[in-house]
C-alpha positions, 0 to 999 in steps of 0.5 A, spaced: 557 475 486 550 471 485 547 471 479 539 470 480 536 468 474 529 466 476 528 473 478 528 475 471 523 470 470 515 471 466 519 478 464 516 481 457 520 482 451 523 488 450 520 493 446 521 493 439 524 499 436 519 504 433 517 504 427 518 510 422 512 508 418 507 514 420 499 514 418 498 521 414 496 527 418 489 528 416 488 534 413 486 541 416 485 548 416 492 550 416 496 554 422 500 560 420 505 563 424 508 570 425 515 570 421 521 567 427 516 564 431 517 556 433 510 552 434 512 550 441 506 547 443 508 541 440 515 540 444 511 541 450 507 536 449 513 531 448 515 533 454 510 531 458 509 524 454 517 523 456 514 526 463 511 519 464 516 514 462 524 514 462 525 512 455 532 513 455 536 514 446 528 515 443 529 521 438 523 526 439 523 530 433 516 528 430 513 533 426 506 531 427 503 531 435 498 525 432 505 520 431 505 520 439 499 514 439 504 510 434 510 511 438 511 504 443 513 506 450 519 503 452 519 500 460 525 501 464 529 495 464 533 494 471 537 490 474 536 487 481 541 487 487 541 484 493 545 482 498 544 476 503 546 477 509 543 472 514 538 466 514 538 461 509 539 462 501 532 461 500 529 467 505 534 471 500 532 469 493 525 469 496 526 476 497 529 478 491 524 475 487 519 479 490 523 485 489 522 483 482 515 483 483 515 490 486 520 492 479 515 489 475 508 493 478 511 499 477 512 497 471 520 495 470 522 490 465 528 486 470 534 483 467 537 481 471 538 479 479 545 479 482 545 477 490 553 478 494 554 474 500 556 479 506 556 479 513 553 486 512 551 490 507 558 495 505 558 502 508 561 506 502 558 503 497 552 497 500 555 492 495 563 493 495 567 497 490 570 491 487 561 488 485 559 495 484 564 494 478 561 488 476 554 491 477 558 497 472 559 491 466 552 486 468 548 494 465 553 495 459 551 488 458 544 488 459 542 495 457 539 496 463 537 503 465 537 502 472 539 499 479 534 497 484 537 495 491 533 490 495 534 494 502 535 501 504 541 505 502 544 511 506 544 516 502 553 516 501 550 509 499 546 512 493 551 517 491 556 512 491 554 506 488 551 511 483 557 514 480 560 507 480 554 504 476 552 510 471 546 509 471 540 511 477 540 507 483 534 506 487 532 502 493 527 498 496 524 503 500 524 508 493 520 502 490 515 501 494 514 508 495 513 510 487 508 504 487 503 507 492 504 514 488 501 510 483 495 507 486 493 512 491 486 514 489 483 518 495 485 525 497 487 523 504 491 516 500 495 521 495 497 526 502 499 520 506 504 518 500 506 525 499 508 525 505 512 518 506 516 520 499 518 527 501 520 524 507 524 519 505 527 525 500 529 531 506 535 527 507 537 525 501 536 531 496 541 533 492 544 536 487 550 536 481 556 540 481 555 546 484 547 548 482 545 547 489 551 550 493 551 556 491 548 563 497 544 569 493 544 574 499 541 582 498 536 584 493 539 577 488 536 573 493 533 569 487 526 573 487 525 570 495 523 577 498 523 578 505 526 571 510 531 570 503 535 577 503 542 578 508 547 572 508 542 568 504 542 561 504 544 555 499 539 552 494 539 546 498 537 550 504 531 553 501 529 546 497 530 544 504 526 549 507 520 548 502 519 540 503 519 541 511 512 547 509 510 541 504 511 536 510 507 540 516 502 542 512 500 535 509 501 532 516 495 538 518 491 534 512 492 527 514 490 530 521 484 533 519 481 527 515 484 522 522 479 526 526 473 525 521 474 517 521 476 516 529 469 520 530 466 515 526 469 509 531 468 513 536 460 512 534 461 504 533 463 504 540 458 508 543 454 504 539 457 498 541 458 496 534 464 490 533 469 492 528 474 486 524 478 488 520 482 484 515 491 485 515 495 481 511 500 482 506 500 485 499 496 481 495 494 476 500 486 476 497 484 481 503 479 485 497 477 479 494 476 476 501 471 483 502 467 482 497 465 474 498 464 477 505 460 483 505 459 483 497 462 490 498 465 490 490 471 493 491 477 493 486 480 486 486 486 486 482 492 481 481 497 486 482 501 489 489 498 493 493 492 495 489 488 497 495 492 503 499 485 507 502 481 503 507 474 500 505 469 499 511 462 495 510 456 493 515 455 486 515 451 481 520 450 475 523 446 469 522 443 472 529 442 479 526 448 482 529 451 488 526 458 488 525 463 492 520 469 489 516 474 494 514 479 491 508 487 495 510 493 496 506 496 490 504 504 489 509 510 488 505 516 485 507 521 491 510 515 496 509 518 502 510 517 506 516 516 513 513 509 508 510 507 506 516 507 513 519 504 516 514 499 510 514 498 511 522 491 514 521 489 508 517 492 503 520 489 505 526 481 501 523 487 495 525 489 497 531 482 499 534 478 493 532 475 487 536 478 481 531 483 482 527 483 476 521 489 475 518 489 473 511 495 469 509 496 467 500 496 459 501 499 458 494 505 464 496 513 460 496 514 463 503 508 463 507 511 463 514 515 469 512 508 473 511 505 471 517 512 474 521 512 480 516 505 483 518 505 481 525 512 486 525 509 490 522 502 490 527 507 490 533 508 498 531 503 499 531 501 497 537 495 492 534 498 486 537 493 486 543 487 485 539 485 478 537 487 475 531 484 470 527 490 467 522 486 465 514 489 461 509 486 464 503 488 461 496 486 454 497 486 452 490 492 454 489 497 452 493 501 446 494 498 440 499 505 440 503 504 447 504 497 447 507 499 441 511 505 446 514 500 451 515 495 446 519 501 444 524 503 451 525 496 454 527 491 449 527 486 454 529 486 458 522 480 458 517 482 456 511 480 458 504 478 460 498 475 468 495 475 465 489 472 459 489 467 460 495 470 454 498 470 455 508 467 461 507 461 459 512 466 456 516 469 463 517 463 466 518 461 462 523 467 463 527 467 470 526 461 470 530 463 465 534 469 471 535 465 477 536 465 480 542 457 479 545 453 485 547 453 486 555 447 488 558 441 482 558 433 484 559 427 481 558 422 487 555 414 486 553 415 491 546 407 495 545 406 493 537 407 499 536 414 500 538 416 495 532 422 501 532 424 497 538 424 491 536 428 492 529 433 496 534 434 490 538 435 486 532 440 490 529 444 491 535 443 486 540 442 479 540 435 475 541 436 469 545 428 469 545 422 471 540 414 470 543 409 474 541 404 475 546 397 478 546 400 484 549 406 485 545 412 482 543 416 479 549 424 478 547 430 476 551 435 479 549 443 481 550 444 489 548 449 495 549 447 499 555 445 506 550 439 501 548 438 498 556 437 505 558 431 505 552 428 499 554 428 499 562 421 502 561 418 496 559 423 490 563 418 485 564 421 480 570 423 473 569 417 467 569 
């Protein structure tokens, strides 16, 4: 077995041992309880404190709730699997340190990283009976409390490799999907994580011992009333039951907020307004790359997968067309399927778009497997077909030779920096240069007093000329046939 050394690297120190020394408790009227009753307002709250974070040997019998705000919260420490399968031992310690990064976004503290050579990944145990052993005395070593796996484990894999390392295992697809649940903001962006995560949960739900085996039949049918009497069925059963209600009830959700965002493509349609969306990987600087755009003021933030609800503003050209730009949730290597369903919605602003821009993080290690990663990625969802525009992002940042590979590889790319400001015009320039352009060309003498018209030309078509005349204004103009069909009136024919 491997061991990967840099994945652990720029990790904080572990937190130090709590300090005993507690501030007093500031004086108060004094609570009197009945004689035999506990104050059990206190450990519920410890409870819910404990709730939020794994904090494995911390003794909790604090006399006072205020020695909670002096207590350090401990981040869970984990140690790294992998196995390498294919491609060369660059592609997979590249892939272990981004696991790595994942760890630490959803605030782990990694020890560790241990990568197996193996033609395919162990069907018992993913790693092998003999490695998952030496995983066993790597955690004793280290004091991890955690595994994480960089793939997605059967769940015989999980259960297994559980029992023989004695501590949770987790997989890349748990990792992820714990990171969107820590980032989802928006109603429909919490559902859609709710959904992903209880499916990737329906076929690995599980029990100890006998607690979720057990039939209860009859009038004892565990309190579940009419459905649960007769022969009864196992906890299991029923907890299987209840996920696939919850499941169909936040698809029926997910559905009706999908409804309301494809009524509002269908009108830029109509409108014949051009849509771009920005795709790309997580933490490629799409969001950032919105705000020198658009100076829409979305968060930016130097962590993966900060943007998860889609954000869509209004631009224009230097021509006066309108045009919107939609910033989506950031692709990730091996993003799961359950993800890319349950974002399907979403990832719809991607595929019924008119330019896709590309963005790829010019200072990443690995930058050609971004660019393969998301084009999988857009392949499921069927936005292939769209146009894409391929932009280096992080200019500053990133190494000449790097730059130089990534001109060769696409010459026709942007490359800039949302930091810097620097190759914003040039892309904004093919930007509209790439704009699908209005369909129908007039030449219309507008009345001054249907400055209406001349500001709807303006804002959705495309002038070629402006003349003001003693009779009006006279344009050449390309529009969408809505606003033909309310120009016809006034069509003036061709000197």
């Amino acid at each position: 077995m491997r061991r990967i050394r840099a994945a652990a690297a720029g990790a904080p120190p572990a937190a130090s041992p709590v300090d005993t020394a507690v501030p007093a408790t500031p004086a108060g009227p004094e609570r009197r309880l009945p004689p035999g009753v506990e104050p059990v307002g206190i450990s519920l709250d410890l409870e819910e404190r404990q709730a939020l974070r794994r904090i494995p040997g911390l003794a909790t019998e604090l006399t006072d709730v205020t020695e909670v705000e002096y207590r350090q919260l401990r981040l869970e420490r984990v140690v790294l699997v992998g196995v390498w399968t294919s491609g060369t031992i660059t592609d997979a310690e590249n892939s272990l340190a981004e696991l790595a990064r994942l760890a630490e976004t959803a605030g782990s503290l990694v020890l560790e990283g241990l990568m197996q050579r193996r033609d395919r990944p162990d069907p018992a145990t993913y790693l092998g009976s003999g490695k998952a052993k030496e995983v066993r005395e790597v955690v004793l070593a280290t004091g991890a409390d955690t595994v994480v796996c960089d793939g997605e484990l059967t769940p015989g894999q999980l259960r297994q490799l559980e029992e023989i390392v004695k501590v949770k295992v987790i997989d890349r697809t748990a990792l992820i999907l714990d990171i969107f649940a820590q980032h989802a903001r928006s109603k429909e962006g919490k559902a859609q994580v709710e959904l992903a995560q209880h499916q990737y949960m329906l076929p690995r739900l599980r029990g100890w011992g006998e607690s979720l085996s057990r039939q209860a039949g009859g009038r004892v049918a565990g309190g579940g009333g009419i459905g649960t009497r007769g022969p009864g069925e196992t906890k299991i059963e029923t907890d299987r039951r209840r996920i696939r209600a919850r499941i169909s009830k936040l698809r029926r959700e997910i559905a009706t907020t999908a409804d309301v965002r494809r009524v509002q493509r269908r009108e830029r349609v109509r409108h014949e307004v051009p849509s771009v969306a920005l795709a790309g990987y997580t933490n490629a600087g799409k969001s950032s790359l919105l705000n020198e755009l658009t100076g829409a003021g979305v968060l930016v933030e130097d962590a993966l997968f900060a943007t998860l609800d889609p954000t869509v503003r209004r631009s224009h050209t230097t021509d006066g067309r309108e045009f919107t730009l939609a910033d989506t949730v950031g692709f990730v290597r091996h993003l799961p399927h359950q993800l890319v369903e349950a974002f399907r919605s979403t990832l719809e602003e991607v595929s019924d778009s008119d330019l896709i821009l590309h963005v790829v993080d010019g200072s990443d290690a690995d930058p050609e497997g971004q660019i393969n990663a998301v084009r999988e990625v857009l392949g499921e969802i069927d936005a292939l077909k769209v146009p894409e525009l391929l932009v280096v992002n992080k200019i500053d940042a990133a190494a000449p030779d790097v730059l130089a590979r990534l001109r060769r590889l696409a010459p026709d790319a942007q490359f800039v920096s949302a930091r810097t400001g620097a190759g914003i015009p040039e892309l904004l320039a093919t930007v509209e240069a790439r704009l699908p352009r209005p369909s129908i060309r007039v030449r219309v003498l507008l009345p001054y007093d249907r400055g209406d018209l001349v500001s709807k030309v303006h804002g959705s078509g495309e002038v070629v000329t402006e003349e003001h005349t003693a009779d009006g204004t006279l344009l050449d103009a390309r529009v969408n046939p809505e606003l033909a069909g309310i120009l016809s009136r006034y069509e003036v024919a061709a000197p």
